[in-house]
KOLPABA-246371 format. One record per residue (C-alpha): y, z negated, x; residue in one letter. Coordinates in steps of 0.001 Angstrom, whole numbers, padded with zeros to 6 digits, always signed. Each point is the difference from the previous one (the first is absolute). Layout:
<atoms>
YZXA/...
</atoms>
This chain:
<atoms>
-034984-003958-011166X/+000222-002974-002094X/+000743+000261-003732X/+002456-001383-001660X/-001120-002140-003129X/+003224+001247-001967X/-000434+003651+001043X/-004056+000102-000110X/-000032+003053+002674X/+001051-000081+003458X/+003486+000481+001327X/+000258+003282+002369X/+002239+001103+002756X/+001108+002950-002027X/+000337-002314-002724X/+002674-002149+001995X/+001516+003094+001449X/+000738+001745-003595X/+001416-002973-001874X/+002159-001106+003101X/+001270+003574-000374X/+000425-000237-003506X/+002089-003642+000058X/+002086+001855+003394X/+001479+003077-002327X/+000754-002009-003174X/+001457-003234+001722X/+001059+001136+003786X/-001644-001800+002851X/+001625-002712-000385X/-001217-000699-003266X/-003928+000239+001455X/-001447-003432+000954X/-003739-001065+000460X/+000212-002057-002835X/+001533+003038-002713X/-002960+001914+001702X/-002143-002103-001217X/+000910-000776-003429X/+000017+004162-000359X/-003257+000474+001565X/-001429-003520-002601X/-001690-001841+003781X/+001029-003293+001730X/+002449+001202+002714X/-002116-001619+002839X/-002624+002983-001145X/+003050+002397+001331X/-000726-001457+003220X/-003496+000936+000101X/+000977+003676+000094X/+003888-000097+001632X/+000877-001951+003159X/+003469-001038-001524X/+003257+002516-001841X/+000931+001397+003153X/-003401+001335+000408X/-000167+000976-003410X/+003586+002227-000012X/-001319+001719+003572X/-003271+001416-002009X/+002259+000700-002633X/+002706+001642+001658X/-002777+002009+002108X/-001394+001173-003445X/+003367+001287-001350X/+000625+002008+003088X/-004050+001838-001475X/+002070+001364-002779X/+002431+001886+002154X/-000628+003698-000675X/+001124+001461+003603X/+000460+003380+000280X/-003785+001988+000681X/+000053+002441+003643X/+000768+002833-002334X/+001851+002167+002814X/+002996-000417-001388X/+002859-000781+002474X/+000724-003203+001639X/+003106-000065-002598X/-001630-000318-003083X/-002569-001618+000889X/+002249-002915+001644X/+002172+000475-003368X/-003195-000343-001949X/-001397-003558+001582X/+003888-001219-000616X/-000166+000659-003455X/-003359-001638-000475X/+000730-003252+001874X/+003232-000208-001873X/-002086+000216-003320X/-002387-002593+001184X/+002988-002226+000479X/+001639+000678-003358X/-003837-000565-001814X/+000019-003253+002123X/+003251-001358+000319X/-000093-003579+000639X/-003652+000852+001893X/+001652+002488+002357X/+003329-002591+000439X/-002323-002859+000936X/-001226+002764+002801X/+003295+000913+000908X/+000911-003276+000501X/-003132-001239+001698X/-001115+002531+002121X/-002823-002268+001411X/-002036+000658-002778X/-000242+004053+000638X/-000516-000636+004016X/-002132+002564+000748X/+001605+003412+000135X/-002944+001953-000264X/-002257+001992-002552X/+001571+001228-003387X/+003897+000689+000234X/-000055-000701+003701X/-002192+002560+000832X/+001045+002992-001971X/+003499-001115+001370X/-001241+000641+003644X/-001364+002953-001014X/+002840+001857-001587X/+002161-001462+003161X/-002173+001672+002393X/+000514+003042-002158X/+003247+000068+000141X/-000222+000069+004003X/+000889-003987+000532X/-001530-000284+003387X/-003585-002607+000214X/+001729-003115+001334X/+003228-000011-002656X/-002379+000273-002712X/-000915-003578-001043X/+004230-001352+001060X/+001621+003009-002367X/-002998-000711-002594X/+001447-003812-000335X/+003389+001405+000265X/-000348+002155-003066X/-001776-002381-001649X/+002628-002538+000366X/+003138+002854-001385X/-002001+000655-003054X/-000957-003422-000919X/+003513-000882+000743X/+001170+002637-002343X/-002839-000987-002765X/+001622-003880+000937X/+003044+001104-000753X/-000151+002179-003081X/-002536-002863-001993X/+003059-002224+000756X/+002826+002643-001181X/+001162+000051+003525X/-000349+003892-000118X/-000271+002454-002894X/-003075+001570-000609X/+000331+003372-000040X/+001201-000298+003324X/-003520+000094+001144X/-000467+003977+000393X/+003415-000411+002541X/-002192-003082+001618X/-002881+002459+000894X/+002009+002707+000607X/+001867-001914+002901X/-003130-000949+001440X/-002046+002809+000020X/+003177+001608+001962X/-000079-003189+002319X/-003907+001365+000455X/+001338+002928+000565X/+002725-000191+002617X/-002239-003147+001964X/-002815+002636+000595X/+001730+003417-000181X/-001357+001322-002474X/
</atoms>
């Protein structure tokens, strides 16, 4: 790791990763560049490049991170309701800590391509628990995913009221519901 003669230690990873963060929630995504990374973190923005491949790299490690803060809800035997209740609240508090983080996901769902581990997999879980047969389990995952992003979408841009969001759930823990039976 080289050292930069203005900073006189060397420039980490984790380094790059927390300011990015940092610039992302006070000035949106758009206002993050390589260069305003940078100036924050006091190196030459060619050293960036030494650690990054290039800003779309850069928001996919960062946008994987945020998703390490979701709290999902623990295998606590409570039923599938709750629990499915539980993981909606916490993504939609992720969002609302994030905002312009989790719109720059929403609207470039490239970055979060892998729909596995984390959310994704206590998601399965609770739809297996709820009785969604095997093979439906990764389609009505996406499809769930997509209603309450589209709801999150739609109340950061006053599209839909907010405490509408208990009604949200409701109606689709009783699609859940009449899809398996149960």
């Amino acid at each position: 790791m080289a050292v930069s003669a203005r900073r006189g230690a060397p420039l980490t990873r984790e380094e790059i990763y927390a300011a990015a963060w940092r610039l992302i929630d006070a000035d949106g995504v758009e206002g993050l560049s390589m260069r305003k990374l940078a100036a924050e973190l006091d190196v030459n923005p060619m050293s960036l490049y030494h650690h990054v491949e290039n800003k779309t790299a850069l928001m996919q490690e960062i946008c994987l991170r945020v998703g390490t803060q979701l709290a999902p809800p623990p295998d606590d035997g409570l039923p599938w309701q709750d629990q499915i209740r539980a993981l909606g609240d916490a993504y939609r508090e992720l969002a609302r800590r994030h905002p312009s983080l989790w719109r720059y996901v929403f609207n470039n769902p490239e970055v979060m391509s892998t729909r596995r581990g984390g959310m994704w997999d206590v998601l399965h879980r609770l739809l297996r628990l709820a009785g969604v047969p095997e093979e439906d389990v990764p389609r009505l995952a996406e499809i769930l995913s997509s209603f309450v992003s589209g709801f999150i979408f739609s109340e950061s841009t006053g599209g839909v009221r907010p405490d509408a969001w208990d009604d949200a759930v409701t109606l689709l823990i009783g699609g859940l519901e009449a899809y398996t039976g149960r």
